[in-house]
N, C-alpha and C positions, 0 to 999 in steps of 0.2 A: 168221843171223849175229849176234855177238857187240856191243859197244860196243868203245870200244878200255881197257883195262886201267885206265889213267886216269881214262878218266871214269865206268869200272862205278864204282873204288871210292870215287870224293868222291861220288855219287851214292850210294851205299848208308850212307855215311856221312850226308850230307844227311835221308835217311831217317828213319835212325836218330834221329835228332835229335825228330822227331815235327812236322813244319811244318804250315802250318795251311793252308795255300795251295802253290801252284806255278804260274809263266807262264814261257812261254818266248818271247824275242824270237829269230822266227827269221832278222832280217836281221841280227844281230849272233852268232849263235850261245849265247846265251846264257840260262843256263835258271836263274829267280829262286827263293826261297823264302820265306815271312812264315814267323817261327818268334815265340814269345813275348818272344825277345830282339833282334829286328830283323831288315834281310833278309840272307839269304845269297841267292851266287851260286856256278856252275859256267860256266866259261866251256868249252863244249863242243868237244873236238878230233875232226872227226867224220874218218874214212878212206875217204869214200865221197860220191855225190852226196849234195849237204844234205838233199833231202826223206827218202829212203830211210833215212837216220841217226836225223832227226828223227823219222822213224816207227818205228825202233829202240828210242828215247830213251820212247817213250809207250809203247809194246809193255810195256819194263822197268818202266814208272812203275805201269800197269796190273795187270802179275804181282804186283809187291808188294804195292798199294793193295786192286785188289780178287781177287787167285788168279786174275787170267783173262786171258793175253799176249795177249787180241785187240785193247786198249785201248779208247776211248768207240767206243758202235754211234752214230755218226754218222745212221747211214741210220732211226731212232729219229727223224729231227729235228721233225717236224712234233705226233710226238708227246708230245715232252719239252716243247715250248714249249707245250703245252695245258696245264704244269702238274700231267699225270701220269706226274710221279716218286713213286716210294718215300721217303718220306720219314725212312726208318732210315742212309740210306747216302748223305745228301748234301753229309755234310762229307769222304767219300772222294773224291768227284765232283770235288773244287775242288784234288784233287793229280796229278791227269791231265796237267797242262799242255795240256789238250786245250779251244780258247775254246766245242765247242758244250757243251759241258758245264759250263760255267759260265755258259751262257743256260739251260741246264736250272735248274739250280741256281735263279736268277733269276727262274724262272717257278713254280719248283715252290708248291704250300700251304703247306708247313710248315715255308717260310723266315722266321727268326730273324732278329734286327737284326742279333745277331754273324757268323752265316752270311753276312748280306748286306755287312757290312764285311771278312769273306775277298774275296766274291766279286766286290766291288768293286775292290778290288787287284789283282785275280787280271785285272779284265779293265772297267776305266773306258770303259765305251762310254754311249752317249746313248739307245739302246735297252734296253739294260740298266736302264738309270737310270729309265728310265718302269716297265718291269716291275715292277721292286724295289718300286715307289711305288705301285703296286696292293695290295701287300698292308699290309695294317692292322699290322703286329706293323712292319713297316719306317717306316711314315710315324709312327706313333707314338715311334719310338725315335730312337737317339742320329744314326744314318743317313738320317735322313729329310731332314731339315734341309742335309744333305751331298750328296746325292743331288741336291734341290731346287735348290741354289746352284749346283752342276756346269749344270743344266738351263736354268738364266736365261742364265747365261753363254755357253750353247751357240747357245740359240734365234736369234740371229740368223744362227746359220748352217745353217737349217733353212732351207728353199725351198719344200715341201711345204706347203698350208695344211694340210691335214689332220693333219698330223705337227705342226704350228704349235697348233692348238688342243685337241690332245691333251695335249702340253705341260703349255700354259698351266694348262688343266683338272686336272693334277698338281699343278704348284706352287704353286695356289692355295689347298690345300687347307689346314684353320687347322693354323697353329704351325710352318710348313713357310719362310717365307723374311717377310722383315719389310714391316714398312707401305712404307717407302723404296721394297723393291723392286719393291712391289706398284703402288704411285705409277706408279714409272716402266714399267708393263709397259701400266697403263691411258692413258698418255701416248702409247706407239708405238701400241695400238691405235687411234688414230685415223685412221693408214694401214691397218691389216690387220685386217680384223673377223675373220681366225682366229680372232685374238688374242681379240676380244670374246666368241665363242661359250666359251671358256673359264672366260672369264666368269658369263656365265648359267650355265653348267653348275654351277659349282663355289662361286660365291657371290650368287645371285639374290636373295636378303632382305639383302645387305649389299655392293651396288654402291657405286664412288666415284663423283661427282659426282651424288652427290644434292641437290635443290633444298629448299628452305622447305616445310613445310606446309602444306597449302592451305586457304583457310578451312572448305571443306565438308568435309575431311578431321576438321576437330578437332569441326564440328557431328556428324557422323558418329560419331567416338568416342563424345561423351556423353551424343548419343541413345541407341546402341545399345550402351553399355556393359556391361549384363549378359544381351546375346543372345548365348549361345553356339551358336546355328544355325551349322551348318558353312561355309554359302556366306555368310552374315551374316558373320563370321569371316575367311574369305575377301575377301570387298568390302571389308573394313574394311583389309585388309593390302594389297589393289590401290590404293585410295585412299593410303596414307599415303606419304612422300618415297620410301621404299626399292622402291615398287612402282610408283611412277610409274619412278623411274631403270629397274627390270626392263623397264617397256613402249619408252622411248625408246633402251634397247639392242635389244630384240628388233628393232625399227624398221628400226635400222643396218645388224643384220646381214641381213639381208632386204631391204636398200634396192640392196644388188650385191652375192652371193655366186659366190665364183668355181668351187666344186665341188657336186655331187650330194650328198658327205658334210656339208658346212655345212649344207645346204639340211637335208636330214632330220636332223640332228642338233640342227637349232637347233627347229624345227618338236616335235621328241620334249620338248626342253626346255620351249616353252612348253604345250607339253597338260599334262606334270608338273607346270609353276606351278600349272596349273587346275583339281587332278585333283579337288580336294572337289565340284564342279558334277560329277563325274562318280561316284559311289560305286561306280557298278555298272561301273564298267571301262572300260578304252579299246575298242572293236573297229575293228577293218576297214574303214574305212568310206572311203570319196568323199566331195570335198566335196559331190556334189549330195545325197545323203544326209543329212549333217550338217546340212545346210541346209533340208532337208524336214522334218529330227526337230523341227527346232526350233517347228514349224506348233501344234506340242501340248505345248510345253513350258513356258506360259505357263498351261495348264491345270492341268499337276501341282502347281506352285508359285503360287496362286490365292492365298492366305494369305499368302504373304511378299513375292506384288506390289504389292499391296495395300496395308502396311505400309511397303514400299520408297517407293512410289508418294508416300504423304501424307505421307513424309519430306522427300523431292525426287523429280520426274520424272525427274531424269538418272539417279540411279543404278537403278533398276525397269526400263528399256532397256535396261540394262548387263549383266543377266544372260544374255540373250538371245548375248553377243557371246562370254563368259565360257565360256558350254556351246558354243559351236560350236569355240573354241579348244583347250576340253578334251578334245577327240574327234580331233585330228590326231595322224594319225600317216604310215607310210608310203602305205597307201589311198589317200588324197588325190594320193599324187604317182606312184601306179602307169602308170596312165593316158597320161600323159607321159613317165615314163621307163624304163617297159619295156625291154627290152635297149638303152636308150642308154648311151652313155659318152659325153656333150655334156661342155663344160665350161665355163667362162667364160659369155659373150654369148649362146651359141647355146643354152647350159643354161638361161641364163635367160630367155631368149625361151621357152622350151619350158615353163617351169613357171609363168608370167604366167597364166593362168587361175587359179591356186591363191595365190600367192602377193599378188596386187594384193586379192583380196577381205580375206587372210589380213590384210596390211597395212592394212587399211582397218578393219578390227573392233581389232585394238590402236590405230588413230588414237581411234575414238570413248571406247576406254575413258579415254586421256588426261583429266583436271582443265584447265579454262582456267574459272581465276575471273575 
C-alpha cells in the first residue's frame, strides 16, 4: 500500500532537498528533517492504523535512501551495536527515521564528529551519548564537550551504579566538561563511590583533594632523582600528593561497594596503577597465589631492596604490597563469585576474603609523617 498523495509528495520533496538527518515523533505524527538550512517538518496524514503507516513511511525513506523498501534490518541489532557497520553508508543510515539505526550509526568506528552531530539530533538519548564518547574523532571534536554536558546533566537520573560510573568515566575525560563541573561531581561522590570509580578510571594521576607533600615524598624526589628504574619511578609517583589521593580513593570505593561491576572494575583499575611492578603481565591468578609469588620476589629485586632499604625502611616493604596489587584481576574474585548475582551486603560479605587483605596493602602504602 501506498502513502496517501500528500504526504508521498512533500516527502519526495523533503528528499530532494538532500537532509542530513531524519526523526520521526511518532506520538505527534510528525516526521523532522536537519537540512543545511535548518529543520524541516512533515506533519504525517496517515489513512490507516499509525504503526502500519509509520512502517509505510520508512519502507519509502528506505527505497530512496538505500534501493531496498525493506527499511533498517532491525533484527541486525546486536550486531550493529558491536560497531560492525560499513562504514561507507552511514550517513544514509541517519535518514531512515528508523532510532536503531542511529545506535548503529552511534556505535559504528568510522564515526565522525559531524556524523555524531546528525546523529545526535536525529536521536538525543543518554546511551547514545556514552557511545558517541567512546570514539576518539567524537571526544576530541566540537561534539564532545556537548555530549559530555547532555551527560552531567542527565546523571542524576541514572539509578544504576554501573551506568553511574561509566558515566562519570566519559565525562571526565580532558577537555570534555570544566573544572566547576568536575568540582561538583567529586562533591556528590561522597555519597555514591560509582561516581568515585569513574574517577580512578579516568583521572588517577590528577585526583581533587589532594593533600600537601609529605616530607619523605620530597626526601624521595632528591634522592632518587635520576633513577629512572621503572618501579623506582613508580614509588616515586605513589609517594607524591596525586598518589596518595589515588590510594585514599581506591580505599572508598572498596570500603562498601554495592555491585560485582564496582568490585572488579575498581580492583582492574588499581593493578593498571601498578602495572610497572609487573612487566611481564597480569595473569589469572588468586589471591593465595599472589600472595605465595610474593615468598621470592624480594630475591629478584635484591639490588633495589637494598638501595630502598638504606634510604628508609618503609618504602623497601612497599614493594612487597605494590606487586601483589599489580596482579588483581578477576582470578582473585572467581572463587567467590562464580555464577553469583549477590549484590549490596551480601556481595560483600562474599568478597571479604579478598577485598579486607586488598584494603589492608593500600592502608600500609599510605605516608603518616
Amino acid at each position: 500500500m501506498e502513502l496517501s498523495s500528500e504526504d508521498a509528495l512533500r516527502l519526495n520533496v523533503l528528499l530532494a532537498n538532500k537532509p542530513d538527518a531524519i526523526r520521526i515523533h511518532e506520538s505527534t505524527m510528525t516526521l523532522y528533517a536537519l537540512t543545511d538550512k535548518g529543520e524541516m517538518q512533515v506533519q504525517l496524514t496517515p489513512d490507516c492504523n499509525d504503526d502500519r503507516y509509520l512502517k509505510r513511511v520508512r519502507e519509502m525513506l528506505s527505497g530512496h535512501v538505500l534501493g531496498s523498501p525493506g527499511g533498517y534490518p532491525v533484527y541486525l541489532q546486536r550486531w550493529t551495536r558491536m560497531g560492525q557497520m560499513r562504514e561507507d553508508n552511514l550517513d544514509q543510515l541517519l535518514l531512515l527515521g528508523e532510532p536503531e539505526a542511529v545506535v548503529a550509526v552511534s556505535c559504528a568506528a568510522g564515526l565522525t564528529d559531524e556524523l555524531a552531530r546528525r546523529a545526535w539530533w536525529a536521536m538525543d538519548d543518554a546511551d547514545n551519548a556514552r557511545r558517541m564518547l567512546a570514539n576518539e574523532a567524537v571526544r576530541s571534536g566540537d561534539m564532545g564537550p556537548v555530549l559530555a554536558d547532555y551527560l552531567v546533566e542527565h546523571l542524576p537520573f541514572e539509578s544504576e551504579p554501573d551506568v553511574q560510573m561509566t558515566t562519570v568515566a566519559f565525562v571526565l575525560q580532558p577537555g570534555l566538561i570544566s573544572d566547576e563541573a568536575k568540582q561538583d561531581l567529586w562533591k556528590k561522590s561522597r555519597r555514591k563511590n560509582s561516581y568515585l570509580v569513574g574517577f580512578l578510571e579516568s583521572c588517577p594521576n590528577d585526583l581533587p583533594g589532594q593533600g600537601d607533600a609529605s616530607d619523605l615524598y620530597r626526601r624521595f624526589v632528591e634522592h632518587f632523582d635520576n633513577d629512572d628504574n621503572a618501579v623506582v619511578v613508580q614509588l616515586k609517583k605513589l609517594l607524591s600528593p596525586q598518589g596518595q589521593a589515588f590510594l585514599h580513593t581506591a580505599e572508598a570505593v572498596l570500603a562498601k561497594p554495592s555491585t560485582q561491576e564496582i568490585v572488579t572494575r575498581s580492583i582492574d583499575i588499581i593493578a593498571r596503577y601498578f602495572a610497572p611492578l609487573r612487566p611481564e603481565g597480569v595473569e589469572d591468578l588468586t589471591l593465595e597465589q599472589l600472595t605465595g609469588e610474593l615468598e621470592s620476589y624480594p630475591d629478584e629485586q635484591q639490588s633495589l631492596f637494598a638501595k630502598l632499604t638504606e634510604f628508609d625502611d618503609r618504602t623497601a616493604g612497599w614493594l612487597t604490597s605494590m606487586r601483589l596489587l599489580s596482579g588483581l584481576g578477576y582470578g582473585v574474585l572467581r572463587p567467590m563469585l562464580r555464577d553469583s548475582t549477590a549484590i549490596g551486603s551480601l556481595m560483600r560479605r562474599k568478597v571479604e576474603p579478598v577485598l579486607n587483605p586488598v584494603k589492608e596493602h593500600l592502608k600500609q602504602l599510605r605516608v603518616e609523617d
